[in-house]
N, C-alpha and C positions, 0 to 999 in steps of 0.2 A: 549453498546456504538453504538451511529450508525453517520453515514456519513449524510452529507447533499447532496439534491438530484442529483444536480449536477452527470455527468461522472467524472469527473475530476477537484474533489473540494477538498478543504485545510479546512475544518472545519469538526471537532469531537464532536459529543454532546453527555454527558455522563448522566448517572441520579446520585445521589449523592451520594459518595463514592465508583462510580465505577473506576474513573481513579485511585485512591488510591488502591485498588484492584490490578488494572492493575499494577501497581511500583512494589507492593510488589511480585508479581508472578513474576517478572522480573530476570533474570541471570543478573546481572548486571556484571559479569565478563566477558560473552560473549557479552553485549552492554555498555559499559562505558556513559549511556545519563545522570551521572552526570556532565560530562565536558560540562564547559558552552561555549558558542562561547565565541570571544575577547570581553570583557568588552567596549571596547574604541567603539565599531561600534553600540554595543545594545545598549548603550547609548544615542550615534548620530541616531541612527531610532527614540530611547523613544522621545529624545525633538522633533525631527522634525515633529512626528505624532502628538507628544502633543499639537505645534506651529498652525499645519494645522487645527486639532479639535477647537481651540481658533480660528481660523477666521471665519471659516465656523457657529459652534456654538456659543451660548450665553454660556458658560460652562467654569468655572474657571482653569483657566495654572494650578496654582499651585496643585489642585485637582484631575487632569487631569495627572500632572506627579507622583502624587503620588498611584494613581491605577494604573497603567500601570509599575510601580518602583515593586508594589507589585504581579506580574507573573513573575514567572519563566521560563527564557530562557533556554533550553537545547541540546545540541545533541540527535539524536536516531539512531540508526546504523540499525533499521529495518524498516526506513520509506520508502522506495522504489516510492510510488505512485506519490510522489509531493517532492518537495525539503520543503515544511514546512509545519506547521500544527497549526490551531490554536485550544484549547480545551476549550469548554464548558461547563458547570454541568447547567442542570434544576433547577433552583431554584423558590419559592413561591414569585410571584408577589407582592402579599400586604403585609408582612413579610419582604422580601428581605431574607431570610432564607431558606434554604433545605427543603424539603419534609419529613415529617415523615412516610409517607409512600407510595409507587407508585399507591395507589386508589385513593390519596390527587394529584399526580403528572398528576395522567391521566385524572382529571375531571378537579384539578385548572385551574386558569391565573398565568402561568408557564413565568419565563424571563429566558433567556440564560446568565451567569454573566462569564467571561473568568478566567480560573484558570491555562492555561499553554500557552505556544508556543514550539514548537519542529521544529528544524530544523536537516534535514537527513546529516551524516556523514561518507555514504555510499560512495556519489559522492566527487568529488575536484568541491569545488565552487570556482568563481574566489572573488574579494572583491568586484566587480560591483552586480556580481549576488548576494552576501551573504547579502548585503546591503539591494537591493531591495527585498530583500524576508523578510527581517527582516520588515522593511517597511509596504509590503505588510501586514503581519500577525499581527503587532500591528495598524494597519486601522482597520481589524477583531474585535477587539479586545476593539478599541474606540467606535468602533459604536454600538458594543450591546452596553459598558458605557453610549454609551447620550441616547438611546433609546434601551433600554435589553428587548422589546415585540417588536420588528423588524419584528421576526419570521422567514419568507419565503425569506425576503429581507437582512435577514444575508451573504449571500454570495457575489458575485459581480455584485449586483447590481447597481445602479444608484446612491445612498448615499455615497456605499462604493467608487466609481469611483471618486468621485469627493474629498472624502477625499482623497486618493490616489496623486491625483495631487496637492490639497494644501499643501502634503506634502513631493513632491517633487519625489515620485515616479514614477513608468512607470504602468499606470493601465490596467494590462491584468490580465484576467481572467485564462490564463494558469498554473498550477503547476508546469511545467516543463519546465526548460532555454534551451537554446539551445544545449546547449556544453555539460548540463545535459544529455540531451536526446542519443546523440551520444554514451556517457559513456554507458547508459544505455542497449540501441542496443548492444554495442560490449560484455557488462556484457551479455546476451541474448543469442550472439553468443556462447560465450565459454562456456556456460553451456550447448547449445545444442551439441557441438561438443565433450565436456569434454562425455556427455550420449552417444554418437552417438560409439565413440571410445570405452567407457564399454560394449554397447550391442555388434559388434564389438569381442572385447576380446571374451565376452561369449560366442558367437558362433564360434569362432574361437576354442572353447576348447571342441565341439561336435564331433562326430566320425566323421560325414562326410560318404552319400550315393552317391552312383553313380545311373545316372539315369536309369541305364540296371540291376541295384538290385532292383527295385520298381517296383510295379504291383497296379493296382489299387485297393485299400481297405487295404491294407498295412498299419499296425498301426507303427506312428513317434511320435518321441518328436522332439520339437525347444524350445527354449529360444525366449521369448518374448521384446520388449524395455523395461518391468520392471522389468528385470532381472528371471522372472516367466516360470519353467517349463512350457511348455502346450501338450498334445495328443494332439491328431486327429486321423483321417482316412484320405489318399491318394485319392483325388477326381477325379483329373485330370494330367496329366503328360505333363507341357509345355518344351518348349526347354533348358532352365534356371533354371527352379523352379517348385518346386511341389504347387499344389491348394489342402493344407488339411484340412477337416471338421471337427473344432475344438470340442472338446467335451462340452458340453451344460455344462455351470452353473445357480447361482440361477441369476450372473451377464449378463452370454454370455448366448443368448436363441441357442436355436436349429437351425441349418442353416448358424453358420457366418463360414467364409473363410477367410485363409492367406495364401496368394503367398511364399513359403519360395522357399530360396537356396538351393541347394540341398546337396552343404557342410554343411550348417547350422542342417541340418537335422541328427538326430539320434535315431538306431533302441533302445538303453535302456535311463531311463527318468535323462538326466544330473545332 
């Protein structure tokens, strides 16, 4: 599955029967993305987009609401990037069918046909934002329908922009609301502080050197931020903290340096 090129884009494009893959490998106990959002709001984005496609294109209402009736809207509790997502499958251009194989996927005239939308269950959206993200992602979603060889133009470009506003949306190119993002930062914080606190403990549970027991070339252990025994050799003796030359792996070459504490520091390996 890959993202489209976009930093910070809302479209997944799969080859076929990989998002089905993807389901099945899923813990669905630990993500419930069967629960769908409220039925009442997916419905009010479905016609609205549908409405907007009907004036912008020459393309049947009734046709229009019954593809877009037939994607699944869902939560995902590990979408993290964007508040929503729309999915993709590569399918055969002159067919309208799946690839039967990715040498037919990677030579055809390939369309993009949408087969899901995902919206994140991580964050509290408000019903403005859930709204406009629904919005948002079934535009995605119309616009490969009137045209599924788009290609490069599937994201938020100039087509997608302008459906957007026929249909009543707010057309930013952003993933992330605002009030999302704040969420997001303090999620950020507390996982760094939640680590910062374990590393912390761990070296809090080391014997702890005085600086007048250390001599230069004195072999220590510390505990690293990933919880990771490490040696060294005693390089340098500062006022605070020892400079010891970690022992080489196949990861750390020869030569790297950490400033530790010198409570942190212990003569057997924790």
């Amino acid at each position: 599955m890959e993202h489209c090129q976009e930093a910070d884009c809302d479209i997944l494009i799969c080859e076929p029967g990989e998002y089905e893959q993807y389901l099945a490998e899923e813990d669905l106990e630990e993500n419930p993305r069967r629960r769908a959002p409220p039925a009442l709001m997916v419905n009010k984005a479905r016609l609205a987009v549908a409405e907007g496609t009907v004036s912008l294109y020459e393309y049947p209402l009734a046709k229009m609401k019954r593809k877009l009736k037939a994607i699944p809207v869902t939560y995902n509790g590990r979408l993290s990037r964007s508040v929503g997502r729309c999915i993709f499958e590569r399918n055969d251009a002159e067919t309208g069918k799946p690839f039967t194989s990715r040498i037919e996927a990677m030579y055809g005239t390939s369309e993009l046909v949408p087969i899901a939308i995902e919206i994140t269950s991580r964050y509290q959206l408000t019903q403005g934002t859930l709204n406009n993200t629904l919005v948002h992602e079934f535009c995605h979603a119309a616009h490969m329908i009137v045209d599924p060889t788009a290609g490069d133009d599937a994201s938020h470009g100039q087509a997608w922009r302008e459906l957007m506003e026929a249909s009543g949306g707010i057309p930013s190119s952003t993933c992330m609301a605002p009030e999302v993002t704040k969420q997001r930062e303090a999620a950020t914080q507390r996982r760094r502080g939640a680590a910062q606190k374990r590393y912390e403990q761990r070296s809090a549970r080391t014997e702890g050197i005085d600086k007048e027991d250390l001599a230069l070339g004195d072999t220590v252990y510390f505990v690293n931020r990933r919880g990771a025994a490490v040696k060294g050799d005693v390089a340098k003796l500062n006022p605070t903290r020892a400079r010891v030359e970690v022992a080489p792996t196949r990861e750390r070459p020869r030569g790297t340096f950490w400033d530790v504490r010198y409570e942190s520091l212990s003569w057997t390996r924790p």
